[in-house]
MIKOL-874880 format. One record per residue (C-alpha): y, z, x; residue number from 0; residue in three letters. Coordinates in steps of 0.25 Angstrom, whole numbers, padded with zeros to 4 digits, always signed. Example, Ala and Ser with C-alpha at 12.3 -4.5 7.8 and 13.67 -1.06 7.14 Angstrom:
BEGIN
-0018 / +0031 / +0049 / 0 / ALA
-0004 / +0029 / +0055 / 1 / SER
This chain:
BEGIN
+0018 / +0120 / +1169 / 0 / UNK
+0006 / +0129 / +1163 / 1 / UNK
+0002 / +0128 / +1147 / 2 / UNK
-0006 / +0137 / +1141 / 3 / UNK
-0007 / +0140 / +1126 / 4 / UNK
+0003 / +0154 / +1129 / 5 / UNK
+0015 / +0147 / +1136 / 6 / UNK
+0021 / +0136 / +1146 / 7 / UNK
+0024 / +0139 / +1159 / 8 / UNK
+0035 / +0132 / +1165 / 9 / UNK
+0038 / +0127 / +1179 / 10 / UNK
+0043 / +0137 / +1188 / 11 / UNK
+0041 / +0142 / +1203 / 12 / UNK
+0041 / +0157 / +1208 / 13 / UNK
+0045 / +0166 / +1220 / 14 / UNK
+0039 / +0180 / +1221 / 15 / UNK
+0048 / +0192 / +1223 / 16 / UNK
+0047 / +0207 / +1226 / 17 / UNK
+0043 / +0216 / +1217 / 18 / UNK
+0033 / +0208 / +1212 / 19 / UNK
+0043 / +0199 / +1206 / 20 / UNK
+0042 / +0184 / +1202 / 21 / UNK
+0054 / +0175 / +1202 / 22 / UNK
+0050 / +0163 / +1193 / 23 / UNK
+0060 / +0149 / +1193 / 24 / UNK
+0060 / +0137 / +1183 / 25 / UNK
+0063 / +0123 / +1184 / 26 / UNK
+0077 / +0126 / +1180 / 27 / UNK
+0081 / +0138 / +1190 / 28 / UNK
+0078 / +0151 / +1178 / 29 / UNK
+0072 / +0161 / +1184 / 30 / UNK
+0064 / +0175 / +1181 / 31 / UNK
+0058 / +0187 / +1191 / 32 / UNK
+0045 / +0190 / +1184 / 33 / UNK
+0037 / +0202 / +1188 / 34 / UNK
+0025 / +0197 / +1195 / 35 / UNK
+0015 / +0202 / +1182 / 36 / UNK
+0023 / +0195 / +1173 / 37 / UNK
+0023 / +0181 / +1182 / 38 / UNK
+0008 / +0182 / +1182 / 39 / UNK
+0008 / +0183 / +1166 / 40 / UNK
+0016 / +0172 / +1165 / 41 / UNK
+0008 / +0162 / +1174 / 42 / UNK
-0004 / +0167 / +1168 / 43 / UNK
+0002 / +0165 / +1153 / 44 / UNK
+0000 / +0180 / +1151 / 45 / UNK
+0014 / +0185 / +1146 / 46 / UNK
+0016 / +0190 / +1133 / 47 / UNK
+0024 / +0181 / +1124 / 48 / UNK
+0033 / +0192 / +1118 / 49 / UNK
+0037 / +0198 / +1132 / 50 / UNK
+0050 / +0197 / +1139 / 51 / UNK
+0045 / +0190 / +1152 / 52 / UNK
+0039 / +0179 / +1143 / 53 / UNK
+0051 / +0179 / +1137 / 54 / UNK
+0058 / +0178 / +1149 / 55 / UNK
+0050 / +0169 / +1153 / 56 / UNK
+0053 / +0159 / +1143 / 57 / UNK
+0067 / +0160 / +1142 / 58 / UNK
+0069 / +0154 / +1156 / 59 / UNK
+0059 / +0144 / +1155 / 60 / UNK
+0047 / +0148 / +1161 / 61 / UNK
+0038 / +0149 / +1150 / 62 / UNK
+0037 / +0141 / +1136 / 63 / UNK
+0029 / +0140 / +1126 / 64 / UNK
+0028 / +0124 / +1122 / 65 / UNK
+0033 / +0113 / +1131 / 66 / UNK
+0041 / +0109 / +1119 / 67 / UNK
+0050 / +0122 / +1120 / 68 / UNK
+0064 / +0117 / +1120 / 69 / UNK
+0064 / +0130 / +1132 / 70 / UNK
+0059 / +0117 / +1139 / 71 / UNK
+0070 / +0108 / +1137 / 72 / UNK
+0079 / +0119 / +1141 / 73 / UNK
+0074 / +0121 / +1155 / 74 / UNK
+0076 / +0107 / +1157 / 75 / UNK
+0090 / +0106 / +1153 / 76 / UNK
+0091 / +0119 / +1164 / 77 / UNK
+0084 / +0112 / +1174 / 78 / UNK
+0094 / +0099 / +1172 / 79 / UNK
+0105 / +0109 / +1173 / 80 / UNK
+0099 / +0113 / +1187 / 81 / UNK
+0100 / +0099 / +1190 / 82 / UNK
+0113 / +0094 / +1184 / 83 / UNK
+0118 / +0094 / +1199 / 84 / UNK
+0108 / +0081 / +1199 / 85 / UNK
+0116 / +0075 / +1187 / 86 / UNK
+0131 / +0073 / +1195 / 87 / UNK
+0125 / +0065 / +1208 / 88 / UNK
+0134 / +0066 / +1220 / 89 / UNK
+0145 / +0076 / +1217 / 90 / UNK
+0147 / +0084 / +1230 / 91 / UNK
+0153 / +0074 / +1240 / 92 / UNK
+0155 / +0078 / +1254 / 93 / UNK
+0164 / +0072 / +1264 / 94 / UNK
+0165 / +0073 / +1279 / 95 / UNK
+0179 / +0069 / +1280 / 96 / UNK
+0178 / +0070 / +1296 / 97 / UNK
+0169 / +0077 / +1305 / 98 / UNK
+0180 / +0081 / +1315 / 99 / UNK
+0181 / +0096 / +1316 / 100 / UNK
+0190 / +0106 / +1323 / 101 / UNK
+0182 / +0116 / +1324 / 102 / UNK
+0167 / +0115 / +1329 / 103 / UNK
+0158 / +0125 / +1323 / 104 / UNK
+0145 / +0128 / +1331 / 105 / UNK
+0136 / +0126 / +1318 / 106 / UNK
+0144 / +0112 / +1315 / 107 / UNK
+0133 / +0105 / +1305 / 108 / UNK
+0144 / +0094 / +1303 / 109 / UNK
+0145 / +0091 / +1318 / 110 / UNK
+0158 / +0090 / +1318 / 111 / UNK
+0168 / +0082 / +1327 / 112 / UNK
+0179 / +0084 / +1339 / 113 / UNK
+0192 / +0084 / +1326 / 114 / UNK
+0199 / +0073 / +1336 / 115 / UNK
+0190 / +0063 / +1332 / 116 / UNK
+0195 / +0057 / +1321 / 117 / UNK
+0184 / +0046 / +1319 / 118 / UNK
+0176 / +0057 / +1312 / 119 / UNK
+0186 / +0058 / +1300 / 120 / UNK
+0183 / +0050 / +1287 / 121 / UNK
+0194 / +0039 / +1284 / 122 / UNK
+0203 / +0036 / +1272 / 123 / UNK
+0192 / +0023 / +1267 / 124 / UNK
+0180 / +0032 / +1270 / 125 / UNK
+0186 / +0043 / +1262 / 126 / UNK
+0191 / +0032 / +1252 / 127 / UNK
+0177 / +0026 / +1251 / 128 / UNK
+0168 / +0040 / +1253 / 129 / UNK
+0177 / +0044 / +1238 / 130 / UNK
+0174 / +0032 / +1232 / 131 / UNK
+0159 / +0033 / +1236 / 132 / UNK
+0161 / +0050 / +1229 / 133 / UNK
+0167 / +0045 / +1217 / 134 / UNK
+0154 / +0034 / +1212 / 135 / UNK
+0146 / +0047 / +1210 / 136 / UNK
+0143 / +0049 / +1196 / 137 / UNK
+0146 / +0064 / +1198 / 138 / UNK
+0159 / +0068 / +1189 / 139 / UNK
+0162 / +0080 / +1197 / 140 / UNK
+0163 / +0077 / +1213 / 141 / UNK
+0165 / +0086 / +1224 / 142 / UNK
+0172 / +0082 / +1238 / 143 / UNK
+0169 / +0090 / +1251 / 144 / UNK
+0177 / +0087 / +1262 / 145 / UNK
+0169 / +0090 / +1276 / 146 / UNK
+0170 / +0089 / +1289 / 147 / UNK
+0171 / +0094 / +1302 / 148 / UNK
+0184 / +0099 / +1298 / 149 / UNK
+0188 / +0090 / +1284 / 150 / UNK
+0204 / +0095 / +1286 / 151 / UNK
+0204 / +0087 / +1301 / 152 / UNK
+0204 / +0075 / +1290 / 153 / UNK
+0212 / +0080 / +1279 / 154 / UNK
+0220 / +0067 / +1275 / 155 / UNK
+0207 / +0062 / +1271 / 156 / UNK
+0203 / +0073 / +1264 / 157 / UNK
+0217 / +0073 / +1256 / 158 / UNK
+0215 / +0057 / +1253 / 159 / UNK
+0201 / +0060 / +1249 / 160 / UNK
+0204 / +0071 / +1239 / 161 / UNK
+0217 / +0062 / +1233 / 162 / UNK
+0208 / +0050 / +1230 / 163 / UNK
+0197 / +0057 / +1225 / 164 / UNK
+0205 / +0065 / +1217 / 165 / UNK
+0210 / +0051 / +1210 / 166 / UNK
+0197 / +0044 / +1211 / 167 / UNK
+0192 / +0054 / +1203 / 168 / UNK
+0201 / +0057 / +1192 / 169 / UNK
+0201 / +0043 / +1189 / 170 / UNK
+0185 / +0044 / +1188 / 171 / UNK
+0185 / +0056 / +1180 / 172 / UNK
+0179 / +0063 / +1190 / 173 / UNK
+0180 / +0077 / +1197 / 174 / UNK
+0182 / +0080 / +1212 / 175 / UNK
+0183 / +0092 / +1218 / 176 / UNK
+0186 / +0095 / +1236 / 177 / UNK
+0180 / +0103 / +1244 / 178 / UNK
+0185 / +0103 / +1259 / 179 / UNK
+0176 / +0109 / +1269 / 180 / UNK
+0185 / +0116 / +1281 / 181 / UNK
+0186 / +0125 / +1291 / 182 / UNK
+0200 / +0128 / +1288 / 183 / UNK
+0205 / +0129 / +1300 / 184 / UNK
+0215 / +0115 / +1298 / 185 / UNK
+0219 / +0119 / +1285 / 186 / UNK
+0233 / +0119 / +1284 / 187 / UNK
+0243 / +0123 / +1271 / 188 / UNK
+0245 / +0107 / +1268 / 189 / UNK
+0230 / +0105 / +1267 / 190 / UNK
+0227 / +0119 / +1260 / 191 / UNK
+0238 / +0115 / +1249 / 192 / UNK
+0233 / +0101 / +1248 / 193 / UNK
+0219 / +0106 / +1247 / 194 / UNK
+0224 / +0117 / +1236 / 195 / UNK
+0232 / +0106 / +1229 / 196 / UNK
+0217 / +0097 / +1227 / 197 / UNK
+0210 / +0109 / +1222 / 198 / UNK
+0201 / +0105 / +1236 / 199 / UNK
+0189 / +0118 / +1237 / 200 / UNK
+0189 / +0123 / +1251 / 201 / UNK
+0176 / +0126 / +1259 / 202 / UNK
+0178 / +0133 / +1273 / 203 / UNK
+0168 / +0141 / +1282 / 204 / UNK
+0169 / +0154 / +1286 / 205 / UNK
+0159 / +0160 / +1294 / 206 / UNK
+0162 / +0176 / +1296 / 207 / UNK
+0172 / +0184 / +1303 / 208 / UNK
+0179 / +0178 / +1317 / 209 / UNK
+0167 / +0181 / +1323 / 210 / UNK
+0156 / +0175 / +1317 / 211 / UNK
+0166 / +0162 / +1311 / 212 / UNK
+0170 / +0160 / +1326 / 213 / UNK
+0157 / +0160 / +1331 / 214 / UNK
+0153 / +0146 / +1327 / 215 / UNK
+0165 / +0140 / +1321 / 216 / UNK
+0175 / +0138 / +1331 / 217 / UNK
+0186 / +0126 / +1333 / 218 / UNK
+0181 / +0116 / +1343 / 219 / UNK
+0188 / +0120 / +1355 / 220 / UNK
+0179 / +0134 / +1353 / 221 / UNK
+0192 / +0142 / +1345 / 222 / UNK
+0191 / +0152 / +1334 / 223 / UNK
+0191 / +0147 / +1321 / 224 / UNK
+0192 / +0159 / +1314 / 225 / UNK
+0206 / +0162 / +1312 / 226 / UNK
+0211 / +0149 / +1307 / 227 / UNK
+0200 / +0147 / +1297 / 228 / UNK
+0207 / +0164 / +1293 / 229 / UNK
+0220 / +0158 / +1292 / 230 / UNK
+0216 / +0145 / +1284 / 231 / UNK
+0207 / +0154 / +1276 / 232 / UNK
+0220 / +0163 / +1273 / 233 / UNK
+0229 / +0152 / +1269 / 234 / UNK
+0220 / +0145 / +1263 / 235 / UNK
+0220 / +0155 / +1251 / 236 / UNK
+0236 / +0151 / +1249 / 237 / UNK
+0229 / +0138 / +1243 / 238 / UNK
+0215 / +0136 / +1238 / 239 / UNK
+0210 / +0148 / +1230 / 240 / UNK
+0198 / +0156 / +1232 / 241 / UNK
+0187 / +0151 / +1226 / 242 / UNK
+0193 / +0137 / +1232 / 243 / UNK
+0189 / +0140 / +1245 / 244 / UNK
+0172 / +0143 / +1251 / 245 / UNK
+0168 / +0146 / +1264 / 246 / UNK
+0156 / +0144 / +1271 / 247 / UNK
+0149 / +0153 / +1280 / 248 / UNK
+0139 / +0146 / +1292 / 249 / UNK
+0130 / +0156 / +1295 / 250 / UNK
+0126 / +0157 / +1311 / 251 / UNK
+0121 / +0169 / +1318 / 252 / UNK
+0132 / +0175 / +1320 / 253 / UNK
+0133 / +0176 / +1307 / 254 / UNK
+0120 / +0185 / +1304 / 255 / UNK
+0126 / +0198 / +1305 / 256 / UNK
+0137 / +0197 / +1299 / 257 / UNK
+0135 / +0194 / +1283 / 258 / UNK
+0145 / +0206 / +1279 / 259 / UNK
+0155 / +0203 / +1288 / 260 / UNK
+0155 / +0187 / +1285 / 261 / UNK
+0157 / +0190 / +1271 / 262 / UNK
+0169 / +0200 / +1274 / 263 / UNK
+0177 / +0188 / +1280 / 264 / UNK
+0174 / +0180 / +1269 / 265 / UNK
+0180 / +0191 / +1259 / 266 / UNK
+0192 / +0194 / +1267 / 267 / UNK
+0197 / +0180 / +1270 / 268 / UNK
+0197 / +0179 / +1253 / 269 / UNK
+0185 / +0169 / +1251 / 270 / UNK
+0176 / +0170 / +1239 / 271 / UNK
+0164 / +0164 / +1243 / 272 / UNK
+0154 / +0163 / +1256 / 273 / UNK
+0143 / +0152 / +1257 / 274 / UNK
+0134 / +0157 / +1267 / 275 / UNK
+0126 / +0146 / +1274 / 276 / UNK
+0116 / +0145 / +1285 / 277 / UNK
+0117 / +0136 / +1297 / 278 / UNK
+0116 / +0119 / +1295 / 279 / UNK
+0106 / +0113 / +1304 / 280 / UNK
+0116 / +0101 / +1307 / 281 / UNK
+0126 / +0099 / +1316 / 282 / UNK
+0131 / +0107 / +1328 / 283 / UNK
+0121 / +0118 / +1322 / 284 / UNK
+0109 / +0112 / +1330 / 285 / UNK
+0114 / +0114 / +1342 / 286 / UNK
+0119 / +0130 / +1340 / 287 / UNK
+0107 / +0135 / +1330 / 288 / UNK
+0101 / +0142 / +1343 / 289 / UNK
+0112 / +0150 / +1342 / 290 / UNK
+0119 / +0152 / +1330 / 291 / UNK
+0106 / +0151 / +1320 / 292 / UNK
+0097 / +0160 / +1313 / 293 / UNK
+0085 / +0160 / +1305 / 294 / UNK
+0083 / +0158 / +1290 / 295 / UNK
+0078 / +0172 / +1290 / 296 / UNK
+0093 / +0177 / +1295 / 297 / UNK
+0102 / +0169 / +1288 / 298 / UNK
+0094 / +0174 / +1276 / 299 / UNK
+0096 / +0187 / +1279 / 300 / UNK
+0111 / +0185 / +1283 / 301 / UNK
+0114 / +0178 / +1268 / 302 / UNK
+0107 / +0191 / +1261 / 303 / UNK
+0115 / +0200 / +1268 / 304 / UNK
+0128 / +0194 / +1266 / 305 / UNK
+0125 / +0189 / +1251 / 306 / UNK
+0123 / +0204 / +1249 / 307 / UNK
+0137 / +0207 / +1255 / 308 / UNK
+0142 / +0197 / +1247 / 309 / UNK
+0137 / +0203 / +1235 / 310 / UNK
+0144 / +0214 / +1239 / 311 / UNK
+0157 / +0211 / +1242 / 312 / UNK
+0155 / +0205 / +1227 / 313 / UNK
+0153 / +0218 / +1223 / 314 / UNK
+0165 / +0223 / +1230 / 315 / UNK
+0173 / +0214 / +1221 / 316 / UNK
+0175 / +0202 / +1230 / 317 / UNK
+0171 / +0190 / +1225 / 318 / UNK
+0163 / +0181 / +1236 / 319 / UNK
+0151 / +0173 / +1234 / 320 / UNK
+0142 / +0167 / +1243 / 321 / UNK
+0141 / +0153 / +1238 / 322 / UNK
+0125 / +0150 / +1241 / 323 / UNK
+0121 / +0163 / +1233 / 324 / UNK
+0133 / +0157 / +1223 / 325 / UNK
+0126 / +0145 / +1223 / 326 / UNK
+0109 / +0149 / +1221 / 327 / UNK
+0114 / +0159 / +1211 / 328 / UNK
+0120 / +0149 / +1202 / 329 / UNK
+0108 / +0142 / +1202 / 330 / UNK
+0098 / +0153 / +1201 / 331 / UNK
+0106 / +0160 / +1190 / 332 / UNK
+0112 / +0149 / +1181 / 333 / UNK
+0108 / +0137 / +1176 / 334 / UNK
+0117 / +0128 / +1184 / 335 / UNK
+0115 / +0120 / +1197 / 336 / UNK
+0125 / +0120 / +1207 / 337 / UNK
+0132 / +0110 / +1216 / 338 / UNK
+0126 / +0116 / +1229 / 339 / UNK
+0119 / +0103 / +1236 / 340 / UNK
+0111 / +0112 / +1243 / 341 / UNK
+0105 / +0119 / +1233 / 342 / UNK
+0100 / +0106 / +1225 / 343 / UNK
+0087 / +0097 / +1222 / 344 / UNK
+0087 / +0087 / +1223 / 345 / UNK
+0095 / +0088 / +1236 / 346 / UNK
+0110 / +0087 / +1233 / 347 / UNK
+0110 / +0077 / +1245 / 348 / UNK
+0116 / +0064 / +1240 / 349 / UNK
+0114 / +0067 / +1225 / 350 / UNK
+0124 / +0079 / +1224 / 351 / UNK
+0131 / +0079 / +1236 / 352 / UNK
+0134 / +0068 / +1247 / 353 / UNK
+0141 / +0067 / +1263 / 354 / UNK
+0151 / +0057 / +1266 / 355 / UNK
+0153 / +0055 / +1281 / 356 / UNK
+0167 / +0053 / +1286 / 357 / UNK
+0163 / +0039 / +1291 / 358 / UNK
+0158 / +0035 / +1276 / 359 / UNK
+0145 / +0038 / +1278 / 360 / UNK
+0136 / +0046 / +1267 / 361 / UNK
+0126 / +0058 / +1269 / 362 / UNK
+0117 / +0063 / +1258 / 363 / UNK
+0123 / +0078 / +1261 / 364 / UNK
+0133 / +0084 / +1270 / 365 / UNK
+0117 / +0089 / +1278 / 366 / UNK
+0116 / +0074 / +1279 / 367 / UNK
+0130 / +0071 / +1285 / 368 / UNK
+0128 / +0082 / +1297 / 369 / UNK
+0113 / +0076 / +1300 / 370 / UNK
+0121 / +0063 / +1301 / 371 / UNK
+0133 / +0069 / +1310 / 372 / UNK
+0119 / +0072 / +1319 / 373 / UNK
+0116 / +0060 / +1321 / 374 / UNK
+0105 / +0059 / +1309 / 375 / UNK
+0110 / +0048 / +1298 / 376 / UNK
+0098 / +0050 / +1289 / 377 / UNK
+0107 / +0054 / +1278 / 378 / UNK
+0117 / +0045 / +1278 / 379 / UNK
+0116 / +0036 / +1264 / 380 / UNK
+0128 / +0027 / +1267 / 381 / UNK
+0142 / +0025 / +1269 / 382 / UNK
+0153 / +0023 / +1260 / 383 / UNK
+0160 / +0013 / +1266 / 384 / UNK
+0145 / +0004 / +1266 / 385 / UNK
+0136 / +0008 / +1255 / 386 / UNK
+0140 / +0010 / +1240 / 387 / UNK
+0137 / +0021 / +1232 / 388 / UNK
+0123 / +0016 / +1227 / 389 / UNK
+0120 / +0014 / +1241 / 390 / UNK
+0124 / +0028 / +1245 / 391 / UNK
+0118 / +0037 / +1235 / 392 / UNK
+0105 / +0029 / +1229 / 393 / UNK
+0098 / +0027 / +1243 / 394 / UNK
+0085 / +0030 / +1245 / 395 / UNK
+0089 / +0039 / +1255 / 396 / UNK
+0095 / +0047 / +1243 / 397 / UNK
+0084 / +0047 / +1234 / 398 / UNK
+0074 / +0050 / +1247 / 399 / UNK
+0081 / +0063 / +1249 / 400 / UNK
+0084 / +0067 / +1234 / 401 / UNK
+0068 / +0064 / +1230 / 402 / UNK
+0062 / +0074 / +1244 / 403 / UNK
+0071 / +0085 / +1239 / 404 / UNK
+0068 / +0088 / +1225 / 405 / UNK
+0062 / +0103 / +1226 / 406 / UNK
+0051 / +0103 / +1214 / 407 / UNK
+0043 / +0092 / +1223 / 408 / UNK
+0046 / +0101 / +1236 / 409 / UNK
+0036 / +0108 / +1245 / 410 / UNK
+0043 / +0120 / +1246 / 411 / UNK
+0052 / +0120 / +1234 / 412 / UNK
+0043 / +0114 / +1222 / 413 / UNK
+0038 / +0129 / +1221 / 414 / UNK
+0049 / +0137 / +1226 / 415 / UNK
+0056 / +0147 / +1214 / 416 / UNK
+0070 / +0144 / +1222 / 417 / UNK
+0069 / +0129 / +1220 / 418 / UNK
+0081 / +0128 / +1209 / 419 / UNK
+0089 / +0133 / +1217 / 420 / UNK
+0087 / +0130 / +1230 / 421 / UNK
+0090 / +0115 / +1236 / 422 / UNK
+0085 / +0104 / +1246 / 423 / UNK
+0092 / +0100 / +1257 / 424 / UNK
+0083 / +0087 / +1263 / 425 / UNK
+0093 / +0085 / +1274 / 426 / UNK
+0093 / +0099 / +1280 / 427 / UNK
+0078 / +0098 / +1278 / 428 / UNK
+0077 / +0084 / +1287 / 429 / UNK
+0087 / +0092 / +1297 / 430 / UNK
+0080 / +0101 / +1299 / 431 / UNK
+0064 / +0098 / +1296 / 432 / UNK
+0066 / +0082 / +1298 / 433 / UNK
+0062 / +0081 / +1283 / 434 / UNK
+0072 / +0079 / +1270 / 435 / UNK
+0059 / +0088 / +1263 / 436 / UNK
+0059 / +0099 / +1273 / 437 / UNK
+0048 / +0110 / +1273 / 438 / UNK
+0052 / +0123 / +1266 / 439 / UNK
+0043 / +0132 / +1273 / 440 / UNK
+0051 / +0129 / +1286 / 441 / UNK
+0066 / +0126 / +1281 / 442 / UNK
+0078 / +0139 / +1282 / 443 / UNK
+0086 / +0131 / +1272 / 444 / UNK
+0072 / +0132 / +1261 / 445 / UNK
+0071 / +0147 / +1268 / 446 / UNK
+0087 / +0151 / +1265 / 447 / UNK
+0087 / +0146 / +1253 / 448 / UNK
+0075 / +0151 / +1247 / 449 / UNK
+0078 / +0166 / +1251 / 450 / UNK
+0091 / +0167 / +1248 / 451 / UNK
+0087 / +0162 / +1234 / 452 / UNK
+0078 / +0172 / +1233 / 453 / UNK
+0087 / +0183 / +1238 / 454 / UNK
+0095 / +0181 / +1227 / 455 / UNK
+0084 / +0180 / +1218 / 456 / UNK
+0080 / +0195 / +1222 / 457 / UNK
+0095 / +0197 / +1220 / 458 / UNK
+0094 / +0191 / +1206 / 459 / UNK
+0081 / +0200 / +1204 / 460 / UNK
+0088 / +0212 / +1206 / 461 / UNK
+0097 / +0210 / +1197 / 462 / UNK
+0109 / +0220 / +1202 / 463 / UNK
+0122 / +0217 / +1192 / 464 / UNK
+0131 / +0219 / +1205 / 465 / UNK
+0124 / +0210 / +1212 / 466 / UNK
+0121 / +0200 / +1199 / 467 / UNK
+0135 / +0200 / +1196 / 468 / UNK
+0140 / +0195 / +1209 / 469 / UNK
+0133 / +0184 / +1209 / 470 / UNK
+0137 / +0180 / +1193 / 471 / UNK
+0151 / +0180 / +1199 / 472 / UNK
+0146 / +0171 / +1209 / 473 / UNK
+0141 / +0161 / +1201 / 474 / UNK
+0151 / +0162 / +1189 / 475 / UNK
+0164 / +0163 / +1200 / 476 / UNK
+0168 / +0176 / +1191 / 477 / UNK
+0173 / +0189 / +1198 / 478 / UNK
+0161 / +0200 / +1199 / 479 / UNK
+0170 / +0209 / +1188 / 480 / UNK
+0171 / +0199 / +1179 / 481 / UNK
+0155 / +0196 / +1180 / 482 / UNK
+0153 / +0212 / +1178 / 483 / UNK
+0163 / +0210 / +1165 / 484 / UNK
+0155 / +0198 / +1159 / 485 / UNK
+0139 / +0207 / +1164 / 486 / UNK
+0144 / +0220 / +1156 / 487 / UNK
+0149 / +0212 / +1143 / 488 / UNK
């Protein structure tokens, strides 16, 4: 913070743009392009009080003029807004209800198993206890995920699962919501109308047309996946609405040249959004990455040119969103934070989002459990069947974790202008550079991030109402015509 007798400058970092721009952020996530004239003013306390940039300036907490401003209590109720994710604990609670799988996908980051072997499925007193162990969080809104391998190969316990917390809660006072993670390929009318009846979200994975799907994700005898996950996909909409059911897209290099294309299956098998996401370096990956990897560089360039489609098809009066630029846009342009783990700091790991084995056994993040499923058990902060909650969530392995990945003190981050709305992920980081810190410098998940933030920060810049109004619809889940209705009043 600088004082001088003119006005208070307060905390803030920068990115430089084109057209001798300057993109200034604060503490709680408000940003402002300035022209580059006007940034040197205002760090060298030269603007003129009257003028709309000083003005500017002020209204979004950049400059004061006392430290006694009330402006200054303001920001801080913004900043705690950013944070309120930090104020619910553990409400995202993932479970791998077995690890068996029928299909054997070559990018598997779950390293899932042969579906015969039954020992990899969770059983009703580690459901039973894994529940019990959810519901001691002092979060009053809780989501369950079901994972796997393939979650349906073990559907009774998903049913018991969803029954007894669905009780347990009601009589705490407590919200739950499901989400089942599947390849749909076993998902039957009975299961589908159940899943309908519980109000269960639905989250599948569709990579592209038949070709590009069938290229990596195959059943386990080498078989085409593609046309039963089509006709789940088309009686799936008998059931569960729309806006029930996500899809995510793996990117691999088969991928690359096909951003239109992969988009256009999306639209014509009815979904309504696309989360587009790189390869995991866990699993099966490892052992294909020669193969069916990238560099950051590429998959950058593949995300901007299927975002832009995207945008188009928009335009073209199809609502479809792709959920990561979804997800950065809320927090860019509102003051809210999101329940993204991925996109936190501290780390969601542990604090807002937890693994639980199907043997019992608890991982700070989903990241965690797939290191453990390689043999790594460095994650691993207990079991539900031996440790209590205490035990569990207030180990020092915990608080180790949560204190190395707060981005103000990080090398890297402290300084960067994306930090509010970018995240930490400490387990990818020790996956892959051997250290929970990591070194930004040398890290794709840091380079991704950071410019596919600033891609749509150039976006943002431009300011085209077409392009603006797509996203509003995005991040308020209102139709693009209704958005132009509300822009023209």
């Amino acid at each position: 913070m600088t004082i001088n007798n003119s006005y208070i400058i307060l905390p803030f970092n920068f990115e430089r743009f084109q057209h001798d721009l300057v993109l200034l952020v604060n503490i709680a996530g408000e940003h402002l392009f300035l022209p580059d004239a006007d940034f040197k003013n205002m760090v060298g306390h030269n603007l003129n009080r009257k003028s709309d940039t000083y003005l500017g300036l002020k209204a979004k907490h950049f400059i004061t003029e006392k430290i006694s401003d009330p402006a200054i209590d303001l920001l801080t109720i913004k900043y705690r807004t950013k944070k309120d994710f930090l104020s619910h604990f553990t409400s995202l609670h993932m479970l791998e209800v077995t690890r068996r799988c029928n299909q054997k996908c070559v990018y598997c980051q779950a390293s899932s198993q042969d579906p015969n072997l039954a020992h990899y499925d969770m059983d009703i007193e580690t459901a039973r206890k894994t529940v019990n162990m959810i519901l001691m969080t002092p979060s009053k809104s809780i989501k369950i995920e079901f994972q796997g391998g393939e979650p349906l190969l073990n559907y009774e316990i998903i049913k018991y699962i969803i029954e007894y917390a669905t009780k347990q809660t009601f009589l705490k006072g407590m919200k739950v919501e499901f989400v089942v993670c599947t390849n749909l390929t076993l998902a039957t009318d009975e299961i589908l109308k159940y899943l309908s009846d519980n109000n269960v979200l639905v989250s599948t994975s569709l990579d592209g047309p038949q070709e590009i799907h069938n290229s990596c994700r195959r059943y386990r005898d080498g078989t085409s996946t593609y046309d039963d996950v089509m006709r789940s996909l088309g009686k799936i909409k008998q059931y569960i609405e729309p806006s029930k059911i996500s899809a995510l897209m793996t990117t691999t290099r088969y991928s690359l040249d096909s951003p239109n294309g992969i988009v256009d299956e999306y639209v014509r098998n009815g979904l309504r959004s696309i989360f587009i996401r790189p390869l995991n370096p866990f699993g099966y990956m490892r052992e294909v990455a020669g193969r069916i990897g990238y560099t950051a560089s590429e998959f950058i360039n593949f995300y901007k040119a299927l975002l832009e489609y995207v945008i188009k098809v928009n335009q073209q009066g199809y609502f479809i969103e792709e959920s990561f630029a979804s997800l950065l846009l809320t927090r860019i342009l509102t003051p809210f934070s999101t329940g993204f783990v991925d996109l936190q700091f501290p780390a969601g790991t542990g604090i807002s989002g937890v693994m639980y084995g199907y043997d019992g056994n608890v991982y700070l993040s989903d990241e965690a459990r797939m290191l453990a499923n390689m043999g790594d058990i460095k994650f691993c902060i207990g079991n539900v069947h031996k440790n209590s909650y205490e035990e569990i969530f207030n180990n020092e392995l915990v608080r180790d974790t949560i204190r190395g990945s707060c981005a103000e003190s990080l090398p890297g981050c402290a300084n960067c202008a994306f930090q509010m709305y970018c995240g930490i992920d400490p387990i990818r980081n020790y996956a892959t550079q051997n250290d929970t810190i990591g070194n930004r410098p040398t890290s794709d998940f840091c380079l991704i991030n950071r410019e596919i933030i600033r891609y749509l920060f150039e976006i943002i810049e431009q300011n085209d109402a077409y392009q603006m109004d797509v996203f509003w619809s995005w991040i308020t889940g209102r139709s693009l015509s209704e958005i132009k209705i509300r822009s023209e009043c």
